[in-house]
N, C-alpha and C positions, 0 to 999 in steps of 0.2 A: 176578260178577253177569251174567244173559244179557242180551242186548241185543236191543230189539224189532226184529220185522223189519220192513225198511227194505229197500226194493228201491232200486237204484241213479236211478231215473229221480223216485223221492220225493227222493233226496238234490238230482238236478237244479233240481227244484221249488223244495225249499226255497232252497238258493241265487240263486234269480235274478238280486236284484238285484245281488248278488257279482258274479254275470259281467255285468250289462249295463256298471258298472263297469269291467270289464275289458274288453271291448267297447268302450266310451268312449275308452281308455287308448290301447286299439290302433290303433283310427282314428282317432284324433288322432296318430299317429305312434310310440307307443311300441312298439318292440322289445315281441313275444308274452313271451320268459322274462324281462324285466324287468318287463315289465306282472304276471305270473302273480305276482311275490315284491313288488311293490309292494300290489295287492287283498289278500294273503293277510299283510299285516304290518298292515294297515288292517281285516282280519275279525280280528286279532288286539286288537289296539286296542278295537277294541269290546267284546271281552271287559271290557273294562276303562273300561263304559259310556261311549265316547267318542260315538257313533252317527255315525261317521263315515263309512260306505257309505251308506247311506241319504240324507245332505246330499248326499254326490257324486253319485249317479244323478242327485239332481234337477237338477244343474248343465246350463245348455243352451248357454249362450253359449262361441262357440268361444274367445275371449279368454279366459276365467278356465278352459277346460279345457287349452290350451296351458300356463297357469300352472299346474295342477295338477301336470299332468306333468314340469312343470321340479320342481316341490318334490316330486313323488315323488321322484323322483331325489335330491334332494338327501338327504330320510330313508332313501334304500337307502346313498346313501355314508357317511351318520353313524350306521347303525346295526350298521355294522361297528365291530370292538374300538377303542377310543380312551383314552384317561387325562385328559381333563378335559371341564366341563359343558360344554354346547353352552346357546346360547340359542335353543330354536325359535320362538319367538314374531319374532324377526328373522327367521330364513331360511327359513321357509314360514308367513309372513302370512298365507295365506289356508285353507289347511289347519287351523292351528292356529284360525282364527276360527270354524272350521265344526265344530268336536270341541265336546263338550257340556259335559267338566271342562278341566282342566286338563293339556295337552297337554304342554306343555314339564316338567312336573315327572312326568310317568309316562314318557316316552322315557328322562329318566335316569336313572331308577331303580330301573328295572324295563326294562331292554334285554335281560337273560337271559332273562326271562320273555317276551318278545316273542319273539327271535329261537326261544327254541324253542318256541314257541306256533305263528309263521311254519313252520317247518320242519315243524310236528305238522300243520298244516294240507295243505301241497302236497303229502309224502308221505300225507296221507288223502282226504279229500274232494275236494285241487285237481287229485285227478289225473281226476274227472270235468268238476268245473266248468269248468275250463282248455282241456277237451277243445273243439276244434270238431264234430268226427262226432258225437258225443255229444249236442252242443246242436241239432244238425241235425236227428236224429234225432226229437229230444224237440220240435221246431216244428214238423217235418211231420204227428208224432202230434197232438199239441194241434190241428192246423189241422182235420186229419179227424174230430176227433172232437168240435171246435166244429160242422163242415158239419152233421155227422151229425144232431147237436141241434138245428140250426136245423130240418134238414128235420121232422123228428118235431114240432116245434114245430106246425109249418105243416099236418103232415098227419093230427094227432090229428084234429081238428074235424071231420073231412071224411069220414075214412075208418077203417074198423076196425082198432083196435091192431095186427093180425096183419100188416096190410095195410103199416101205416104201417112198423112193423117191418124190411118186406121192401126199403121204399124207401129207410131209412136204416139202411148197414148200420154200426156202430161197427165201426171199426178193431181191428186185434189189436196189443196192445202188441210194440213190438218185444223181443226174447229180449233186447239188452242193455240194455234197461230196466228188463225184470221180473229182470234178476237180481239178488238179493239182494245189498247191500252188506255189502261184509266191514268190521268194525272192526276189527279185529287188522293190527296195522300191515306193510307190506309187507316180504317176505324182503329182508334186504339185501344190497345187491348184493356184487360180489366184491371184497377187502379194495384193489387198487388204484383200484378206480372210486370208491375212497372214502376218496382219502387226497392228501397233498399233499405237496411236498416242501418241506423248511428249509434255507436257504442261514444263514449268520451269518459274522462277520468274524474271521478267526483269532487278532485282538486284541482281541476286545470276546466272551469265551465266555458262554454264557448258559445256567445250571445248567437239568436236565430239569423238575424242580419251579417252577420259576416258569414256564416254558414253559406246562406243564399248568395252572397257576395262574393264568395270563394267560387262555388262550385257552378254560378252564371257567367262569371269571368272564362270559366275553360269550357264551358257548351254552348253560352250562347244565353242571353237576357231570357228569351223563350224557353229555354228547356226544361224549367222545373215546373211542375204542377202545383205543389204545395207543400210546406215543409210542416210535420208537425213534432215536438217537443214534448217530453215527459218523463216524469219520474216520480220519487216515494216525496213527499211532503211536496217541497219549494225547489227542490234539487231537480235538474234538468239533465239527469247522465244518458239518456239516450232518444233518439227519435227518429222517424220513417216519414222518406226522401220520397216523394212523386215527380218522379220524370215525362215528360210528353209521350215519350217512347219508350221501350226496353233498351233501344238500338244502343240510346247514350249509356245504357247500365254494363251492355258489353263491350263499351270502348273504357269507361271507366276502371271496369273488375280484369278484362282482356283475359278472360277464361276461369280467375281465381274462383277456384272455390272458399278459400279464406279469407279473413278480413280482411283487409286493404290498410294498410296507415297512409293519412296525408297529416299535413302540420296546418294550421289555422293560424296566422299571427304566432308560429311555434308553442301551440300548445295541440295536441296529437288528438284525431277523432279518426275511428275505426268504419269501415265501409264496407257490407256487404250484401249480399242480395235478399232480398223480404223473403222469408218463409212464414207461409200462411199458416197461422196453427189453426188446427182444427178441436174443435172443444168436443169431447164424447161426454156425453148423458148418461 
């Protein structure tokens, strides 16, 4: 089916309150790419008629937006893979007061559908909303071409259309505004910038199918590209994860530069981001 045209600076538009949001998030101290995967798990959410952007823009007091941001954090670190319910109504009180249904019972059971909702989002539309030049852009247009209206306002009564015209001239939208927004999701990148590595313990092996079974349960059947498995003879202690996207690697890692532990059927397998080596001659 085609999709209407939508010029990139309509997608601006529509998003506002997404970014003041995140705007909010950033000046109250959050880290930009924690802030970006926080708004876009919350534009998630809503899908799932929580109206939970909309209560946050309205938030003014600096005390309950420091707490917000503590409890976003806390839903980026529990919305990574886990093996038992969480009770959100305890560790983000004030988030969960603000959602329209019931918060605590759609995080857990519906975390796949989140995370790749999240991920459907930042590789689409957050990679303008997210944008600063982008929003800059889109304020100095809006500002020029409020001026403009006022003048016309002011100068109809008085003087001849042509006239008024000349005195307020509408801006030209900027070219990465009018460009048409692509919906067709972006090339992805190249298979190491999107993949991770598996550490596991040489006593505690961990078959490839539960792997996959594990880590498709928390993104999504689609999100992995390919798992592959290796080691010294027969032994299987470590191997490099290919995700569709990066996007899932930074919802899984949420900024770690360290290994990551999750449990497998309670046996421990180590997650972190693929480092290319490079082989010198």
């Amino acid at each position: 089916m085609a999709h209407p045209t939508v010029t990139v600076g309509d997608i601006l538009l529509f998003y506002k309150i997404d970014r003041a949001v995140y705007g909010k998030f950033v000046n109250g101290g959050m880290e930009p790419g924690i802030a970006r995967k926080a708004v876009a798990i919350f534009m998630c959410l809503d899908q799932f008629d929580m109206d939970l952007v909309a209560q946050i823009e309205r938030i003014t007091d600096p005390t309950k937006i420091s707490q917000l941001i503590a409890e976003a954090n806390t839903v980026l670190h529990h919305i990574r893979p886990n093996n038992y319910p969480i009770n959100y109504n305890e560790i983000i009180p004030l988030i969960t007061s603000l959602a329209k249904n019931c918060l605590d019972i759609c995080l857990n059971s519906n975390k796949d559908l989140i995370v790749k909702g999240a991920a459907y989002i930042l590789d689409g539309v957050g990679r303008f909303v997210f944008d600063d030049h982008m929003y800059e852009l889109l304020r100095t247009y809006e500002t020029k071409k409020a001026m403009a209206r006022a003048i016309l306002r002011v100068a109809m009564p008085v003087v001849s259309p042509e006239v008024a015209m000349l005195w307020a001239v509408m801006p030209v939208v900027p070219p990465e505004l009018a460009t048409l927004y692509d919906f067709a999701a972006n090339a992805p990148l190249i298979e190491d910038a999107r993949s991770t590595f598996l550490t596991f313990r040489r006593d505690s092996p961990i078959r490839e199918g539960d792997i996959l079974e594990y880590f498709k349960r928390w993104g999504s059947d689609d999100c992995i590209d390919r798992l592959i498995m290796s080691g010294p003879g027969t032994s299987k202690i470590y191997g490099k994860m290919v995700f569709k996207s990066d996007t899932y690697i930074s919802l899984l890692l949420n900024g770690s530069e360290q290994p990551v532990q999750y449990f497998i059927n309670g046996k421990p397998i180590w997650v972190q981001k693929y480092v290319t080596r490079v082989v010198v001659n």
